[in-house]
C-alpha positions as CSV (number, residue, x, y, z in Angstrom):
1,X,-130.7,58.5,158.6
2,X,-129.3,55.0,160.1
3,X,-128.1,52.8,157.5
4,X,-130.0,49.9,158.2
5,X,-133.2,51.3,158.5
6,X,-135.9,49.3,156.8
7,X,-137.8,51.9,155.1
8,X,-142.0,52.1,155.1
9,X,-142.5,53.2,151.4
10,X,-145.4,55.7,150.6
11,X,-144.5,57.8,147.3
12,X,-143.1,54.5,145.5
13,X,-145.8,52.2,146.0
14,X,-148.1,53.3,143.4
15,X,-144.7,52.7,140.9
16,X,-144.2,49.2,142.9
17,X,-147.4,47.7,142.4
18,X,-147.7,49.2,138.1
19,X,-145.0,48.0,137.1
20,X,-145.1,44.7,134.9
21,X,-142.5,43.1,132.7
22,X,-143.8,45.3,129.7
23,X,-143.8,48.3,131.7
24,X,-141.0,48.3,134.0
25,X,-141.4,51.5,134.9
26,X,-137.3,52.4,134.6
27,X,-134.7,54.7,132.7
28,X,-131.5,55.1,131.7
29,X,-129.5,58.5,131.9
30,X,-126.4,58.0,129.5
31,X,-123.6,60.3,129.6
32,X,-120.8,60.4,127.5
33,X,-117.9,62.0,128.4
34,X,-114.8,63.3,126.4
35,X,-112.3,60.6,127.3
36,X,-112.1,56.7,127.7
37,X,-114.0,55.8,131.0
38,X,-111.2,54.0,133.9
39,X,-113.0,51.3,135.4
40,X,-111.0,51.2,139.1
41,X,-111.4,54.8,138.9
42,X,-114.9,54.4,138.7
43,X,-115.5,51.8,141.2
44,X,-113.4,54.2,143.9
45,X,-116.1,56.8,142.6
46,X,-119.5,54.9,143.1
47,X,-118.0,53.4,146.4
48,X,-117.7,56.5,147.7
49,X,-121.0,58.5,146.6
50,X,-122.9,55.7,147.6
51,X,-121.7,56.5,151.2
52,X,-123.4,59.9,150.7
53,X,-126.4,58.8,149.5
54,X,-127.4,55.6,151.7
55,X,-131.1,55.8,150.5
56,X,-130.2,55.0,147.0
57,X,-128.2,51.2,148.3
58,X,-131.5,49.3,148.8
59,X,-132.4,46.4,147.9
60,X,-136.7,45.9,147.6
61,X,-137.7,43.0,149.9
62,X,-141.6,41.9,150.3
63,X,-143.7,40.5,153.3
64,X,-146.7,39.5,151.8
65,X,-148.7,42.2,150.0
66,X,-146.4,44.9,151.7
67,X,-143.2,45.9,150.4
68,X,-140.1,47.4,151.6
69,X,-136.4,49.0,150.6
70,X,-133.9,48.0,153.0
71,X,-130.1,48.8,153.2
72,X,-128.9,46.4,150.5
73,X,-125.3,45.1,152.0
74,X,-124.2,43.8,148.4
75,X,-121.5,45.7,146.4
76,X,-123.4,48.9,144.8
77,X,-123.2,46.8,140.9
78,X,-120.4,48.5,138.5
79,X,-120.9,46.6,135.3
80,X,-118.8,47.3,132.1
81,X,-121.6,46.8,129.3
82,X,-123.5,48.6,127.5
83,X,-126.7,46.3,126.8
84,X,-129.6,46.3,128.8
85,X,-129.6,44.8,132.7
86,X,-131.6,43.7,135.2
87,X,-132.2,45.4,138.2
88,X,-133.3,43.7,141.5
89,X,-131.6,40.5,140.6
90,X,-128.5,38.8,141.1
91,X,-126.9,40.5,138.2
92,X,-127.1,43.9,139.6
93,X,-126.7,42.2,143.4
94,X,-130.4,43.5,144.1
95,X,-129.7,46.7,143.7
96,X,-132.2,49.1,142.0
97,X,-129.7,51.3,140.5
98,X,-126.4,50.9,139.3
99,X,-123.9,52.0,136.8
100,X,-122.7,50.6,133.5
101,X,-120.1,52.0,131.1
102,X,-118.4,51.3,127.9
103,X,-115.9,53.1,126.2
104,X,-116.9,56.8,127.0
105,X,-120.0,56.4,127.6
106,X,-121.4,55.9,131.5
107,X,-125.0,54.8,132.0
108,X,-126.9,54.8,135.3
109,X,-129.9,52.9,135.5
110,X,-132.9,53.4,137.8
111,X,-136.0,51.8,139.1
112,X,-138.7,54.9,138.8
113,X,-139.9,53.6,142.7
114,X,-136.6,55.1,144.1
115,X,-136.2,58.0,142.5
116,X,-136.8,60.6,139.2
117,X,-134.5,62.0,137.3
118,X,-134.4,65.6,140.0
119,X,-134.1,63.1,142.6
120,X,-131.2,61.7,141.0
121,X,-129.5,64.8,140.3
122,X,-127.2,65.8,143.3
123,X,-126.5,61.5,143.2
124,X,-125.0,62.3,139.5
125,X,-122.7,65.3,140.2
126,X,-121.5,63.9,143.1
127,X,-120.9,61.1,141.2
128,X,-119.3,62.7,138.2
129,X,-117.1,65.0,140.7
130,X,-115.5,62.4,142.3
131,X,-114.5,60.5,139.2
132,X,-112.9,63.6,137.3
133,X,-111.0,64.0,141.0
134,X,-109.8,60.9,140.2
135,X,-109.4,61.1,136.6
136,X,-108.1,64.5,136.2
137,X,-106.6,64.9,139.2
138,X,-109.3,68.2,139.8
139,X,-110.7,69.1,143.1
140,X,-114.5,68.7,143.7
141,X,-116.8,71.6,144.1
142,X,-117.4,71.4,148.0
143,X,-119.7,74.5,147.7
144,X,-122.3,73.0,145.1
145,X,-121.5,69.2,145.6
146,X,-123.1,67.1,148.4
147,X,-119.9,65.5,149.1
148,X,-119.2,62.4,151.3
149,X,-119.6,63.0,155.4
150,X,-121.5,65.7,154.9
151,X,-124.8,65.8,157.0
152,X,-127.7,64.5,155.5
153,X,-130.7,66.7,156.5
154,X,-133.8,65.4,157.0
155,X,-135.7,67.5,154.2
156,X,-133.2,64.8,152.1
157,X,-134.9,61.3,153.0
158,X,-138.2,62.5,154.7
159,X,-141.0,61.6,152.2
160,X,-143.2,65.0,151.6
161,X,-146.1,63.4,150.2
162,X,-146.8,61.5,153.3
163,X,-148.9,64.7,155.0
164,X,-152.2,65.6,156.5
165,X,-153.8,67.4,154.0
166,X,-156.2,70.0,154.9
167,X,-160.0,69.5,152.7
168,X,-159.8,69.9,149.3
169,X,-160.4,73.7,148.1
170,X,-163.9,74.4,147.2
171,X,-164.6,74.9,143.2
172,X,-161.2,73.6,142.5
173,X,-161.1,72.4,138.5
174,X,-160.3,69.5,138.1
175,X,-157.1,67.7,135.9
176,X,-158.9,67.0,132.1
177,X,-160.1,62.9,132.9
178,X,-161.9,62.8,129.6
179,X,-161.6,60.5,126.6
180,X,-157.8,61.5,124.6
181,X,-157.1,60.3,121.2
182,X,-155.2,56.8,121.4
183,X,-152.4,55.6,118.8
184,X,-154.0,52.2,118.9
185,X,-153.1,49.0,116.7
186,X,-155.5,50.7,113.8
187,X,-152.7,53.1,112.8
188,X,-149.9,51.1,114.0
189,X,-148.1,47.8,114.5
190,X,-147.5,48.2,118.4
191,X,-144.5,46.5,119.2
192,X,-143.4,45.8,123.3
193,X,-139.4,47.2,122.4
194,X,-139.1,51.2,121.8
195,X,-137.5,53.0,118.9
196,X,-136.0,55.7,119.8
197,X,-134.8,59.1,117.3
198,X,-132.4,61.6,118.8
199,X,-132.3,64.9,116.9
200,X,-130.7,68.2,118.3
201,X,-132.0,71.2,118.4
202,X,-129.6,75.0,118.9
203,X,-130.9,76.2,122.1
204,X,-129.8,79.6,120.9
205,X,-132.1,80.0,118.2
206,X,-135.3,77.6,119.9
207,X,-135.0,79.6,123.3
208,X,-135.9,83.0,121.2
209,X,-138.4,81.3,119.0
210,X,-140.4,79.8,121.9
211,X,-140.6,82.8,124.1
212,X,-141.7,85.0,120.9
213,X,-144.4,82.7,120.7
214,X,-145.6,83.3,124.4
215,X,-144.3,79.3,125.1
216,X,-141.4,77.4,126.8
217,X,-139.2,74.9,125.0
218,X,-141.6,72.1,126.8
219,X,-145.0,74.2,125.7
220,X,-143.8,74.6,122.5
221,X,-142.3,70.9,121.4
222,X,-145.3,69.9,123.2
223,X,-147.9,71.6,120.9
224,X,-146.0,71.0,118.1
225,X,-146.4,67.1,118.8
226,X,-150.3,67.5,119.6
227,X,-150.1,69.4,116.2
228,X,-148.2,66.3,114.5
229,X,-150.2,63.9,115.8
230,X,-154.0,66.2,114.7
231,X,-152.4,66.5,111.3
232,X,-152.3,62.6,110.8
233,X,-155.7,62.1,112.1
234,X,-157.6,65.0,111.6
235,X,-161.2,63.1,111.4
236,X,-160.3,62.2,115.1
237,X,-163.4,62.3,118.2
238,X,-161.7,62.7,120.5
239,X,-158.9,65.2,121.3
240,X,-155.2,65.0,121.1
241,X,-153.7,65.1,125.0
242,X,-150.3,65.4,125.6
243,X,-149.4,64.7,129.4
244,X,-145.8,67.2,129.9
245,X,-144.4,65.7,133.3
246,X,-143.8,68.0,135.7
247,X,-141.4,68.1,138.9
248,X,-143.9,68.3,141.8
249,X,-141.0,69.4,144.5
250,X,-141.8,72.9,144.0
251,X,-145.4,72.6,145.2
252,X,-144.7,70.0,147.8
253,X,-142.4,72.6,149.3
254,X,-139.7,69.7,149.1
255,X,-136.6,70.7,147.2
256,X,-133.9,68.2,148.6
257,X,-136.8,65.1,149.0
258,X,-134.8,62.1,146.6
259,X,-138.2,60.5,145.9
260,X,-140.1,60.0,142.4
261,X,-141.9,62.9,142.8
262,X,-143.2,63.5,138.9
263,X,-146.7,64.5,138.2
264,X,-147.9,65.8,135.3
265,X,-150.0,68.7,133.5
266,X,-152.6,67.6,130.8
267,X,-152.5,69.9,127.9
268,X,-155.7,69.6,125.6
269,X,-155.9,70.1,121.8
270,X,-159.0,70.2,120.9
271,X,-161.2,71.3,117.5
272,X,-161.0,75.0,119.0
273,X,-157.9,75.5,119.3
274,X,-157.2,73.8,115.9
275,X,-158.8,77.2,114.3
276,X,-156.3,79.8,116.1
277,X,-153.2,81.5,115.1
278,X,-150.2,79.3,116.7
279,X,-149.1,81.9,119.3
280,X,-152.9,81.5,120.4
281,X,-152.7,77.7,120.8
282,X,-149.4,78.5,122.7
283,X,-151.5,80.8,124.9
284,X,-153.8,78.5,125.4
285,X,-150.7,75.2,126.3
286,X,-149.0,77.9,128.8
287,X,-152.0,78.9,130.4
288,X,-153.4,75.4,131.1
289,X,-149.8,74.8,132.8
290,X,-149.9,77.7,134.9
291,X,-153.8,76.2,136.1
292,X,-152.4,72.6,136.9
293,X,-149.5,73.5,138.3
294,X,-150.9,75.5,141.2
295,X,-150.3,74.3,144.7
296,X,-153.4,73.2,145.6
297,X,-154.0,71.0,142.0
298,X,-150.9,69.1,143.5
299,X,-152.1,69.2,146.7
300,X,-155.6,67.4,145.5
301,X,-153.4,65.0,143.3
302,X,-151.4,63.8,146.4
303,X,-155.2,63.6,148.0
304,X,-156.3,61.4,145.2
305,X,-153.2,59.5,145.6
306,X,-153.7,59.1,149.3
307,X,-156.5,57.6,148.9
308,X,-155.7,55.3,146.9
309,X,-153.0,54.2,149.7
310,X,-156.0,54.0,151.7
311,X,-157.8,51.7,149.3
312,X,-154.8,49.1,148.6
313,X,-154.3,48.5,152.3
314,X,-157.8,47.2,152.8
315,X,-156.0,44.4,150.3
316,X,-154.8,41.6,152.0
317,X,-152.1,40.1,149.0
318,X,-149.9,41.4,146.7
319,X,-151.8,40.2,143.1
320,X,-154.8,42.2,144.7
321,X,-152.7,45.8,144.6
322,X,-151.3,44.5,141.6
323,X,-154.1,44.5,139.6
324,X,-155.9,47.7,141.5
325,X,-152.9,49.4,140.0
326,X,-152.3,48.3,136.9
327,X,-156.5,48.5,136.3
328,X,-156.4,51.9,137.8
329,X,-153.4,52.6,135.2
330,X,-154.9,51.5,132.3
331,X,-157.7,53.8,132.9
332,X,-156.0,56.6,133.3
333,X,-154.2,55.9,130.3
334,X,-156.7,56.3,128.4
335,X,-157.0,60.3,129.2
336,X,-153.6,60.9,127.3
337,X,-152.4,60.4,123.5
338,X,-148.4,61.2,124.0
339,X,-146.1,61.9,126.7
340,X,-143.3,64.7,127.0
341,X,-140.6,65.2,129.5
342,X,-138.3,68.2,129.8
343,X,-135.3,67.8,132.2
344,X,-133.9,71.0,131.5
345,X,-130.6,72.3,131.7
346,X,-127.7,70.1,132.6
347,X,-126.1,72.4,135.5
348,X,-123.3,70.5,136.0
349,X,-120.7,73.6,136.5
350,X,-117.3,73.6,136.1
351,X,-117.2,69.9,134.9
352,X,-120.0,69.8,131.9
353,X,-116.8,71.0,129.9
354,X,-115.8,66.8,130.1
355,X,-119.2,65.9,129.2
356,X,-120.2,65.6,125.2
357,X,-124.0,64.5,125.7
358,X,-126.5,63.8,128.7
359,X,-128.9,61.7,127.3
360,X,-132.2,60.6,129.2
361,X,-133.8,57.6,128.1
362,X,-137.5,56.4,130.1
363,X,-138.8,52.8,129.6
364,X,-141.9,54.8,129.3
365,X,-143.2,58.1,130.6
366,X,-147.1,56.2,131.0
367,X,-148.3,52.1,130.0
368,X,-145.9,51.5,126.8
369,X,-149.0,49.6,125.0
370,X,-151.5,52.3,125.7
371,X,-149.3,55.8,125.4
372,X,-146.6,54.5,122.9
373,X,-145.4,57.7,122.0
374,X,-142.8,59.9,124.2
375,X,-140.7,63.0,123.4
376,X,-137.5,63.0,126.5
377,X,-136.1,66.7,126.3
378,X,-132.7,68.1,127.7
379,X,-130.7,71.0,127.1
380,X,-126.9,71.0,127.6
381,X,-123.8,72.2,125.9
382,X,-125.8,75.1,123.8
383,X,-128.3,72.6,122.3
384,X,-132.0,70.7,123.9
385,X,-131.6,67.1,122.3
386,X,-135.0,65.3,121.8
387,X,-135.2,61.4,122.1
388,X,-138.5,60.6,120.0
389,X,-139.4,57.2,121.8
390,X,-142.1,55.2,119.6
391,X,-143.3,51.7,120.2
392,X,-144.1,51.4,117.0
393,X,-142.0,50.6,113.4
394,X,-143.8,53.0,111.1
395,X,-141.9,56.6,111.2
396,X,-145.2,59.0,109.9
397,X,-145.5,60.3,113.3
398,X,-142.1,61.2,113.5
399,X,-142.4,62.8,109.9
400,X,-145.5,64.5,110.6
401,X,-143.2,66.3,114.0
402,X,-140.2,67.1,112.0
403,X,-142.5,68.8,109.7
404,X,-144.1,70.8,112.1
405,X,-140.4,72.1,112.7
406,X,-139.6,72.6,109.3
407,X,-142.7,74.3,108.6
408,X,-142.1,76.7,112.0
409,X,-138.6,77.6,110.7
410,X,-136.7,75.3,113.5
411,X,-133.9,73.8,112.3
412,X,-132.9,70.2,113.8
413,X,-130.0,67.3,112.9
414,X,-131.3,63.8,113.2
415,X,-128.3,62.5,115.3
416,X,-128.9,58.4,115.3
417,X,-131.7,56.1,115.5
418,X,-131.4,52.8,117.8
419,X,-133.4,50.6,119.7
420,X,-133.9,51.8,123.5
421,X,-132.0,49.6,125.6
422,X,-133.4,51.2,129.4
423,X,-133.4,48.4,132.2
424,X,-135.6,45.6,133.2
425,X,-136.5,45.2,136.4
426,X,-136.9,41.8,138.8
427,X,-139.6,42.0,141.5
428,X,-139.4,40.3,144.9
């Protein structure tokens, strides 16, 4: 891949043309490590996993209603903060990620059009190999770490939802696009800045409780929110939706593509499923995952999206896509009452033992003023941490969902409570 290639986007534009200054589409992955963070020793880090991942030094520049990345020539920003920053202006030198640490803790912010958080994975060990190299004076993992001057394949930078997709399957069901239940300013004072409650969880006794219940840790958190949320409204029409974001690699056959490749599954609770046992609604969540997560449901949701590349180039200005989008956004919005996101496990090897917490925080997983209610999962160092992100004051939700884990036996630790500070982001 030459470093001064001017890049013709495809998977990002949909993010591109959303985003607005209340939904700036972004997040923040903070990481806090077991000792005091050395500046110059992080500098000669990003400096040189930058040079390993090219793609990720862009800058976004726009010709009319068409817009761009292109190598960004500026130094890759390494800011020693730990408020919230811009990215795309002159603060982070136009760059649409960068780094920012105080004390112990490192943050790395990201514009959602350039990547997701798998896509940003390899970038982050690399990252954090290079500085414990420096720091500790270790040698990096050459056989699990894309290190610098090591080839970059093709499979890395090629974009795998720009395909030729063969007709859509005959009597394929469809992704639920009904009315959801929405937290709307009736039940709470919406507010455009995010609250955010971290509790942890012990993996060791939630992994066991989840699979006895025929569920995953993302299955089961997410049914226990659509339970939360019933409970608190149970005269509601319409039912509760949860939307659990999903890592569409898999299907795309794509495993090393650094794009923002996240989709998502639509889980329904409706009156039903209210009446069965809880391993039943479990069932029910895991089963309707397994449906929307087959190849060719992807395959029709990258045909959907296609065409709706299709439609925004018959637009001849930017404001035109703009509003397309954000319409188009709203809409869909409207299909879904809460979001969940489960990275997983942190694999970081032989170096998670200097790490203390991995902490994902999202501006917002879908439109902040429409879907104001996320739950951000992780699991690392023998426990899943759960960042409950509300755009809202009042705490019943958040009640009604520790609760639900009180009532199922899990035990949790509320660990603090602060307002998100994820990045903004500047447009050309």
């Amino acid at each position: 891949m030459s470093e001064d290639l001017k890049r013709t986007l495809f998977s990002e534009l949909r993010t591109i043309y959303e985003t607005t200054a209340e939904d700036p589409h972004t997040f923040r992955l903070s990481i806090k490590l077991k000792d005091l963070i050395d500046g110059d020793i992080l500098r000669n880090a990003v400096n040189r996993t930058i040079k390993r991942y090219p793609y990720f030094s862009v800058r976004m520049v726009r010709s009319g209603a068409d817009v761009f990345f292109e190598n960004n020539p500026l130094p890759f920003p390494v800011i020693e903060t730990n408020e919230r920053i811009t990215l795309g202006a002159s603060e982070t030198n136009y760059h649409i990620l960068a780094l920012c640490y105080w004390q112990n803790w490192l943050h790395i912010d990201c514009y959602h059009a350039l990547t997701d958080g798998g896509g940003l994975h390899p970038f982050v060990l690399t990252l954090l190999h290079l500085y414990f190299s420096g720091f500790y004076g270790i040698e990096p993992d050459e056989a699990n770490v894309r290190l610098p001057g090591s080839p970059i394949p093709e499979e890395e930078w090629k974009d795998p939802a720009d395909i030729s997709l063969s007709p859509e399957r005959e009597g394929l069901a469809s992704k639920w696009f009904s009315p959801a239940f929405q937290i709307e300013k009736e039940h709470v004072n919406l507010q455009p800045e995010s609250i955010v409650t971290t509790i942890g969880i012990s993996e060791k006794e939630f992994l066991p409780y989840s699979f006895s219940n025929d569920g995953s840790p993302a299955t089961i958190i997410s049914l226990l929110l659509a339970r939360s949320i019933a409970m608190a409204h149970p005269d509601a029409a319409d039912p509760i939706v949860i939307a659990l974001c999903v890592n569409q690699r898999k299907a795309l056959g794509a495993p090393l593509a650094h794009q923002s490749l996240v989709g998502d599954v639509r889980l329904v609770y409706n009156d039903r499923m209210k009446n069965l046992p809880f391993m039943s609604q479990a069932t029910c969540f895991r089963g309707m995952v397994a449906l929307q997560s087959d190849r060719e449901m992807v395959m029709d949701e990258i045909r959907d999206y296609q065409a709706l590349m299709k439609e925004l180039k018959g637009m001849n200005t930017f404001e035109e896509r703009h509003d397309a989008c954000v319409r188009r956004m709203e809409e869909l919005s409207k299909c879904v009452t809460a979001t969940v996101s489960y990275i997983g496990k942190v694999n970081m090897g032989s170096i998670e033992q200097y790490l203390q917490e991995f902490d994902p925080l999202p501006s917002t997983a879908l439109p902040s003023m429409h879907t104001p209610l996320t739950i951000e999962m992780v699991s690392m160092n023998g426990y899943i941490v759960l960042n409950f992100i509300q755009y809202f004051t009042e705490m019943g939700y958040f009640s009604s969902f520790v609760k639900q884990l009180r009532d199922n036996n899990v035990n949790y630790n509320v660990l603090r409570q602060e307002k998100a500070l994820y990045p903004s982001v500047e447009m050309p």
